[in-house]
N, C-alpha and C positions, 0 to 999 in steps of 0.2 A: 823628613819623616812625618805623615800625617797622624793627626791625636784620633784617638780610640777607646771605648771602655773595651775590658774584658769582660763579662758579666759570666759570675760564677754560678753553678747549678750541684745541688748535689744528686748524684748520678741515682738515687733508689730513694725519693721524696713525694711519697710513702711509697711508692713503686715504682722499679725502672721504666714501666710503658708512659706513668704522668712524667716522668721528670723528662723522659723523651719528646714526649707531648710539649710539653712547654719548651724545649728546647726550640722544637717546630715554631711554635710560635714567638720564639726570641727572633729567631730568624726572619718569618714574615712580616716581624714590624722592623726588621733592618741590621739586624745583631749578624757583624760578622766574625765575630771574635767570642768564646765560648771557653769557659774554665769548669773543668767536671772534676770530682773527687771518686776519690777509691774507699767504701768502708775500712775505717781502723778501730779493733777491738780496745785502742787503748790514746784517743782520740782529748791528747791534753790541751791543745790548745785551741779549741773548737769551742762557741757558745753552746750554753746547755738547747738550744734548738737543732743546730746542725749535731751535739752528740747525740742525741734521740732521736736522728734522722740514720744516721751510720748505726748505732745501734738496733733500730727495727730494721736496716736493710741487709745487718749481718744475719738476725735472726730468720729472715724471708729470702735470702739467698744467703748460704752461707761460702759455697765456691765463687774464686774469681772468674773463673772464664764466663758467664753470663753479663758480667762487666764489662770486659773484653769485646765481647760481642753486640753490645749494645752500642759500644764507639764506635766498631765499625757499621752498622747500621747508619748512624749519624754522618759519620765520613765520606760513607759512601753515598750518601742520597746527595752531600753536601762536599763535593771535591775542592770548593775555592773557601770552606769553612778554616778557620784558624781555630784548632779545637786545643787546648791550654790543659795540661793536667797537673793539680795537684793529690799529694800521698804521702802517706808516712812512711817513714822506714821499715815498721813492723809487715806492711802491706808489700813492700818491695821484697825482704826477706822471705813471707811466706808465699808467695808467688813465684820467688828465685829470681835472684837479680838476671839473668841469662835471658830468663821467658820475657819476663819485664821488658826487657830492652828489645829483646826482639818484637816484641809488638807494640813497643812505642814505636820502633822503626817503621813495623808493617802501617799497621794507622794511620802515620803519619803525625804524630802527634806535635804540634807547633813546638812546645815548651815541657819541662818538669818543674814542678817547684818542690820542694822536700821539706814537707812541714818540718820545724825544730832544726832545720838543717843536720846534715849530714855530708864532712868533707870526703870521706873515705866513698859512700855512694856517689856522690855528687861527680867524682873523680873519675867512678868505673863507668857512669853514666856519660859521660864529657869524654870517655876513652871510645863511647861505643857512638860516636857520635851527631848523639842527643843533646839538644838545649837545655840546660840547667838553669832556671830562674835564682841567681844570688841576692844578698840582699847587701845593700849599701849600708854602714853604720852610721848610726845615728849623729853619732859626734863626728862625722867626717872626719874619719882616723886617714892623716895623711898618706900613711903608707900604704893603705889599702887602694888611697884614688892614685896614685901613683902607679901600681900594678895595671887600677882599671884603665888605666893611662895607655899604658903597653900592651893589654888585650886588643884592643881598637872597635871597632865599631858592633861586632857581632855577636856578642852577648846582648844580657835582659837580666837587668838589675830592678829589684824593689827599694823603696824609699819609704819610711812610715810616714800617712801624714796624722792617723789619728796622736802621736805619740810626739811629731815634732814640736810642737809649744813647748814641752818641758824642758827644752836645752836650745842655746844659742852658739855651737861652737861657732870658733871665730868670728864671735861678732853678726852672726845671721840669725836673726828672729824670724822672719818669714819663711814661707816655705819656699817662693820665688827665689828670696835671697838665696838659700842653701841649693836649691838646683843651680842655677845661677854660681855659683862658689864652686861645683862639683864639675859646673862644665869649662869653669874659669880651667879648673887644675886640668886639664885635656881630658875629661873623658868623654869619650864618643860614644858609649855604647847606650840605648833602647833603655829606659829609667820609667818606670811605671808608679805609679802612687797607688799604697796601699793599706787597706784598715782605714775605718773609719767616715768611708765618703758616704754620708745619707740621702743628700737633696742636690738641685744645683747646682745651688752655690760654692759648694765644697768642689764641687765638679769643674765647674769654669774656674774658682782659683788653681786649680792644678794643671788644669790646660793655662789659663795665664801664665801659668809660672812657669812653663817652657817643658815639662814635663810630656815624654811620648802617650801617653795612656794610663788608664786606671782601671784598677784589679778590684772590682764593686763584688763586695759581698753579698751575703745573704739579704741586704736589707729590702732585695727586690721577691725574694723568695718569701717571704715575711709576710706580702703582698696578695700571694696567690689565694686565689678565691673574692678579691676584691679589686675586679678588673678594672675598672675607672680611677683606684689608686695608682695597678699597677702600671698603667700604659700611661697614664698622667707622667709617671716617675721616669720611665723608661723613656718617653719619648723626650722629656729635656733632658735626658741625658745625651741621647741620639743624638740634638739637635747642635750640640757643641763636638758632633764629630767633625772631623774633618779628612 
């Protein structure tokens, strides 16, 4: 399995036509993999930049289906695009988890991730199905790699790396180490590193460490209007696909 970033976009920054726009242009400098968000009126665990992105774009589009229709725009210009979506629960609810899926289906949408998680979504979504992005725990709870053990290869697990330094289970201080330990215990399934990756170097230790791809945040979004930061950033990222 060849390593990847996913590089995230939030779907209406400041308007759905730029965040389209630069999606355009992730793609022409090489970006095949794409992670878009859904306005959430109640958006906890977002930096105050991406809340005040979801908050002007509930205020400028307040219905989902322009959302909706902006993926397929994207999808459709873009058929071999791997397009990533994360959302919160509150967004799934008022949408209706039914529409939801059915047009995650229609889209085509690669992945969900469910901010704060949600087992009971996650469930009905994985019934209708849809790829659920889980997230592996941090202390590599045995029981859990065990299960991951017995799903086998077809899921797509997160791993934190801003957050791994602060604990060593079993003996693993690296991050290699713990990917490394997680695949020791047989799990097979697509393990992505996420939060946290700024530059590089954060990039290539996660590809070192045997990890399928990374889930890059906002830090490239951060960027826009300073082109020669942004494609500096973008491009070593790039350059460690494989």
């Amino acid at each position: 399995m060849r390593f990847r970033p996913i590089y995230y976009i939030s779907i209406a920054c400041p308007t759905i036509e730029n965040s389209i726009n630069m999606i355009e242009q992730y793609i022409a400098h090489g970006a095949d993999a794409i992670q878009v968000d859904m306005p959430s009126a109640n958006p906890l665990y977002e930096t105050e930049f991406i809340a005040q992105c979801m908050a002007q774009a509930l205020r400028s589009y307040p219905g989902y289906d322009i959302y909706w229709d902006a993926l397929r725009r994207v999808k459709q210009a873009h058929r071999e695009l791997e397009l990533h979506l994360v959302v919160y629960p509150d967004v799934i609810e008022r949408i209706g988890r039914d529409r939801f899926a059915a047009c995650c289906n229609e889209i085509e949408i690669a992945s969900v991730m469910i901010a704060g998680g949600s087992r009971e979504l996650s469930c009905f979504l994985l019934g209708q199905g849809i790829t659920v992005i889980g997230r592996i725990d941090r202390m590599l709870d045995t029981g859990q790699l065990l299960q991951l053990r017995e799903e086998g290869a077809s899921g797509i697990y997160n791993f934190n790396y801003k957050h791994h330094r602060e604990v060593a289970p079993h003996g693993c201080k690296s991050f290699a180490e713990k990917i490394a330990y997680i695949r020791r215990m047989g799990v097979t399934c697509r393990i992505l590193a996420v939060e946290g990756i700024a530059d590089e170097q954060m990039m290539r230790e996660v590809k070192e460490a045997g990890a399928d791809g990374a889930l890059v945040g906002n830090v490239l979004m951060r960027l826009w209007g300073d082109d020669a930061a942004l494609w500096s950033l973008f491009r070593a990222f790039e350059a460690l696909k494989e």
